[in-house]
N, CA and C atoms as a LAMMPS dump frame, in Angstrom:
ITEM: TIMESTEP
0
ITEM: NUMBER OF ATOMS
255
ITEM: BOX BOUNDS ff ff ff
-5.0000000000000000e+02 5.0000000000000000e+02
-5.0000000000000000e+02 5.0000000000000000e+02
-5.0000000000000000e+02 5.0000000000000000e+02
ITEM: ATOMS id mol type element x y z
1 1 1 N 357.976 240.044 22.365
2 1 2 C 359.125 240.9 22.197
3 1 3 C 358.676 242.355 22.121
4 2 1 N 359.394 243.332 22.582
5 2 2 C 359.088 244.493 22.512
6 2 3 C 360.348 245.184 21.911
7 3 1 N 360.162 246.412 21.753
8 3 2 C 361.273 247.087 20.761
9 3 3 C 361.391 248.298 21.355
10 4 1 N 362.243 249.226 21.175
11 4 2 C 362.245 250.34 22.105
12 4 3 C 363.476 251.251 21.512
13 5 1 N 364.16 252.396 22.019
14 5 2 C 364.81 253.491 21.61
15 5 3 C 365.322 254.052 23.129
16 6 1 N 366.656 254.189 23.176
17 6 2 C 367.209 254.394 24.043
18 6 3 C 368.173 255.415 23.634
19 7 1 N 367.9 257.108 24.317
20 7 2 C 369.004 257.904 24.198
21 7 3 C 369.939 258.031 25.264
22 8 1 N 370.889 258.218 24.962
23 8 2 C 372.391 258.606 25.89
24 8 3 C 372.809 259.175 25.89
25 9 1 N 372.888 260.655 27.272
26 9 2 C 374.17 261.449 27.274
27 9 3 C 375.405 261.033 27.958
28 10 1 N 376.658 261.159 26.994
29 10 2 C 377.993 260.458 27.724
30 10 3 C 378.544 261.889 28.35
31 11 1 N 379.457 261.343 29.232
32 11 2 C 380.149 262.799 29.655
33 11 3 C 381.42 263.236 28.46
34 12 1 N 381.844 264.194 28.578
35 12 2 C 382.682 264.673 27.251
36 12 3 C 384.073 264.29 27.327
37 13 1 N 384.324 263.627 26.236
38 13 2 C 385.5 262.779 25.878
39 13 3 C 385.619 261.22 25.999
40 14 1 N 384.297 260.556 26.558
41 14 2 C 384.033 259.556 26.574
42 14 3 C 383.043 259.058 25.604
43 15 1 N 383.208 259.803 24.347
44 15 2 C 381.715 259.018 23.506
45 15 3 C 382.291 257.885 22.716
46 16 1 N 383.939 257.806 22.646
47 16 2 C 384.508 257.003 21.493
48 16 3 C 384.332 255.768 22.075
49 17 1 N 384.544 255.289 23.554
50 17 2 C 384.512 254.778 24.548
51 17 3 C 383.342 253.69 24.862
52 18 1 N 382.579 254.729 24.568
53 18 2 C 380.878 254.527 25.075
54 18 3 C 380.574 253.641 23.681
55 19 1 N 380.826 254.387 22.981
56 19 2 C 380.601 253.438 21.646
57 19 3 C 381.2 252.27 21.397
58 20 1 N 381.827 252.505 21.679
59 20 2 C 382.325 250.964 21.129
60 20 3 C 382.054 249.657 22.149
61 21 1 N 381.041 250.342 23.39
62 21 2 C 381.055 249.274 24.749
63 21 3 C 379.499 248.946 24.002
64 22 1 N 378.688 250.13 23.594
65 22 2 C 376.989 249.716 23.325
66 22 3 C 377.506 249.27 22.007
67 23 1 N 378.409 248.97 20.834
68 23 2 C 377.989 248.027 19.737
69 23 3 C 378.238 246.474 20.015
70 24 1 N 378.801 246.466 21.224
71 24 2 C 379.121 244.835 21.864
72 24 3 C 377.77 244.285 22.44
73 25 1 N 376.862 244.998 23.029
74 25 2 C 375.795 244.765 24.087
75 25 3 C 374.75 243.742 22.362
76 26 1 N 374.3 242.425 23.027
77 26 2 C 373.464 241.926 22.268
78 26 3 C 372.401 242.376 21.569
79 27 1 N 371.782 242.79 23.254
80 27 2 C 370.116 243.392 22.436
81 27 3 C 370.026 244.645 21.874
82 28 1 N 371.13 245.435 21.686
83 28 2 C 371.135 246.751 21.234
84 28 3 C 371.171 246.14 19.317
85 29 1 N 370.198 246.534 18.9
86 29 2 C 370.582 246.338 17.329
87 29 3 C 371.143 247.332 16.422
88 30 1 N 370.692 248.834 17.034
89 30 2 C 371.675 250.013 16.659
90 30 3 C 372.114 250.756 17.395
91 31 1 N 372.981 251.522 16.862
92 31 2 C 373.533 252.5 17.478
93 31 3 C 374.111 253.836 16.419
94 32 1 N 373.008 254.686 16.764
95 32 2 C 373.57 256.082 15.855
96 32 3 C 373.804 257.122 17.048
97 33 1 N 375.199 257.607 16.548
98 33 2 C 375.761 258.568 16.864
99 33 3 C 375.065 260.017 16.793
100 34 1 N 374.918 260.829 17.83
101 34 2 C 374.361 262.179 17.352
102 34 3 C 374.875 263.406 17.279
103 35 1 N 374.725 264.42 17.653
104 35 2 C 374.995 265.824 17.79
105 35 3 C 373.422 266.846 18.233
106 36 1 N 374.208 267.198 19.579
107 36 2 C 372.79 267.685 20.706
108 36 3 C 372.882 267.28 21.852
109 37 1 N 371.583 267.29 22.372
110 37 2 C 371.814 266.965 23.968
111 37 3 C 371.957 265.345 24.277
112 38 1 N 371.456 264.595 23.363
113 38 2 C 372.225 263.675 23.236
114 38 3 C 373.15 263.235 22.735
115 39 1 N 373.967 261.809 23.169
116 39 2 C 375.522 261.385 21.838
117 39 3 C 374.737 260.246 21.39
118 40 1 N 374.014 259.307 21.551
119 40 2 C 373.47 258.478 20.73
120 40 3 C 372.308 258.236 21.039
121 41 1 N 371.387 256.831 20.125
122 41 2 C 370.366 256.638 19.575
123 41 3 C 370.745 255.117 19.579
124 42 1 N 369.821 254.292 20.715
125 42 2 C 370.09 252.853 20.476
126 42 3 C 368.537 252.437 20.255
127 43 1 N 368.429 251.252 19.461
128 43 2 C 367.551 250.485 19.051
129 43 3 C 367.553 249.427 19.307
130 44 1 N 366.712 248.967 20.589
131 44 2 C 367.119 247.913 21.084
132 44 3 C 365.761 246.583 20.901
133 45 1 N 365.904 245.502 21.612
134 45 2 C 364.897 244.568 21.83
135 45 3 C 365.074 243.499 23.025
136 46 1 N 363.973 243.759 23.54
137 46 2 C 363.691 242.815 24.918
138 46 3 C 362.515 242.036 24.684
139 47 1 N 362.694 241.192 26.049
140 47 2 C 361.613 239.933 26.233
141 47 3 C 360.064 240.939 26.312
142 48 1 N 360.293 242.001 27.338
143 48 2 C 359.132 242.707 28.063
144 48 3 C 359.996 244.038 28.467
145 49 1 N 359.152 244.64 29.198
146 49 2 C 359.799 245.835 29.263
147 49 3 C 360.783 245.984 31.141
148 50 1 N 360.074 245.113 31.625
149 50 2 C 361.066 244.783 32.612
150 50 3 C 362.965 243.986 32.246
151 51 1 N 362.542 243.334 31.392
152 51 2 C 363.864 242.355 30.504
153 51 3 C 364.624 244.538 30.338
154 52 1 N 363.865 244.844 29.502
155 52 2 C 364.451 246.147 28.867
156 52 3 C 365.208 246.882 30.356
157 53 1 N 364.023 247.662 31.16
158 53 2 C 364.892 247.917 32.416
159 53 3 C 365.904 247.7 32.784
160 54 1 N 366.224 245.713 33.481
161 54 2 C 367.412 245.55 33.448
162 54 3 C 368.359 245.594 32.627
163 55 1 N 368.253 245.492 31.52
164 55 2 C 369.614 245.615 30.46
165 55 3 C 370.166 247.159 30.646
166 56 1 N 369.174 248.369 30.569
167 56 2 C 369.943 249.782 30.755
168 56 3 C 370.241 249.537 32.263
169 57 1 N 369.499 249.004 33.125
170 57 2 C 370.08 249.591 34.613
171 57 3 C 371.258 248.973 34.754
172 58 1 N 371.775 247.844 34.211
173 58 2 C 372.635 246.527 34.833
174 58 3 C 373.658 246.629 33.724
175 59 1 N 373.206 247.45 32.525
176 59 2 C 374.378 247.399 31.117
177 59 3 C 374.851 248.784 30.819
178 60 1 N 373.596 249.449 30.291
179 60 2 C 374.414 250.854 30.082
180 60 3 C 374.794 251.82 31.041
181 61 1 N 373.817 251.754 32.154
182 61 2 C 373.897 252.825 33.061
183 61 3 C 375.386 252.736 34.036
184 62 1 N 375.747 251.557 33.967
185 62 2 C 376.906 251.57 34.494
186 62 3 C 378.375 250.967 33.443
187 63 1 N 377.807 251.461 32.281
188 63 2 C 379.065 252.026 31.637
189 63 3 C 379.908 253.326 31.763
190 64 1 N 381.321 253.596 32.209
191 64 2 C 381.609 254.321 32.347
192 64 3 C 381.842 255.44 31.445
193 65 1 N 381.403 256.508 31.542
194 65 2 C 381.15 257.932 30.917
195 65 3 C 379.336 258.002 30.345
196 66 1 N 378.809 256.927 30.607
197 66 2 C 377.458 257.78 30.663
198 66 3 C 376.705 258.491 31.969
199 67 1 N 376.352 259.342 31.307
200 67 2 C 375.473 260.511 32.562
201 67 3 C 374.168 259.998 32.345
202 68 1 N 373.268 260.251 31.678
203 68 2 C 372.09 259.949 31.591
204 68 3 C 371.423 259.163 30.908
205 69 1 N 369.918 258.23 30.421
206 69 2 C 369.525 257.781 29.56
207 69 3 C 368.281 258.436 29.729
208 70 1 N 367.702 257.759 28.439
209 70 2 C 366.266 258.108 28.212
210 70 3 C 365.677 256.787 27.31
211 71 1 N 364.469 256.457 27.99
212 71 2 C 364.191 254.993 27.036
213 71 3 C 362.734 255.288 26.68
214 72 1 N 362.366 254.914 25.592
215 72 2 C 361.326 254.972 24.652
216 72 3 C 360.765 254.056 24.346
217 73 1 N 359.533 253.411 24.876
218 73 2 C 358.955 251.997 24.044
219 73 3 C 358.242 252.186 22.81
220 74 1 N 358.893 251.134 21.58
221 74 2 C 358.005 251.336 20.675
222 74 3 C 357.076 250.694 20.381
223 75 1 N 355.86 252.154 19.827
224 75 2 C 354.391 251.173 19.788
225 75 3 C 353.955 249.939 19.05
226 76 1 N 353.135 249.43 19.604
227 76 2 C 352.864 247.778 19.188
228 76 3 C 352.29 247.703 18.019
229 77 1 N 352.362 249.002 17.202
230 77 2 C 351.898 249.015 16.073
231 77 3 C 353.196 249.549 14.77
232 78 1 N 354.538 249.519 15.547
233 78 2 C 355.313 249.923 15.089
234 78 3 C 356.028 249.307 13.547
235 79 1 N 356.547 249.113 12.789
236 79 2 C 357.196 249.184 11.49
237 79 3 C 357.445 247.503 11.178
238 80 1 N 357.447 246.626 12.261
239 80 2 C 357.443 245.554 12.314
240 80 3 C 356.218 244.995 11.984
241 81 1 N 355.096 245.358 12.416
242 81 2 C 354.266 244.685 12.345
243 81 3 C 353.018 245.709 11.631
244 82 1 N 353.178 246.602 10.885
245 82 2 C 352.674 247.55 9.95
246 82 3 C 352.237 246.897 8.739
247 83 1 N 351.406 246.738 7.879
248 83 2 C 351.209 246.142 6.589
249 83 3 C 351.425 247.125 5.709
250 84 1 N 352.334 246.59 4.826
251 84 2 C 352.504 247.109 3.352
252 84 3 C 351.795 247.503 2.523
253 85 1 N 351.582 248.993 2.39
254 85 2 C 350.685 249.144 1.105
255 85 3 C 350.754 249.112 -0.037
């Protein structure tokens, strides 16, 4: 499994829209709202990072009112698998 961070710019007047289509999507586990050049902050999880690909190319990217994404893999050393001090 891999884990990752996905930003989104929606076009304007479509973020209420947009939102409420990415809190339906499975593998998205969050979704924060922003203020800036982006409107949100998804936290997602895939098989691999190809699994990841298709879900933005085939899910978000053709939700209507998004313009752009940006996807972020997180490192394999990330918060999941970090030991507690």
């Amino acid at each position: 499994m891999i884990y990752g961070f996905v930003m989104i710019e929606c076009r304007t007047g479509k973020e209420a829209q947009v939102f409420e289509a990415l809190k339906k999507l499975k593998w998205v586990h969050e979704v924060h709202p922003l203020f800036g050049e982006y409107d949100f902050l998804l936290r997602v999880k895939a098989k691999d990072p190809d699994d990841l690909a298709h879900f933005i190319i085939d899910q978000v990217r053709k939700l209507d009112g998004v313009e752009n994404t940006r996807t972020y893999l997180e490192a394999s050393f990330g918060p999941d698998t970090l030991k507690k001090s």
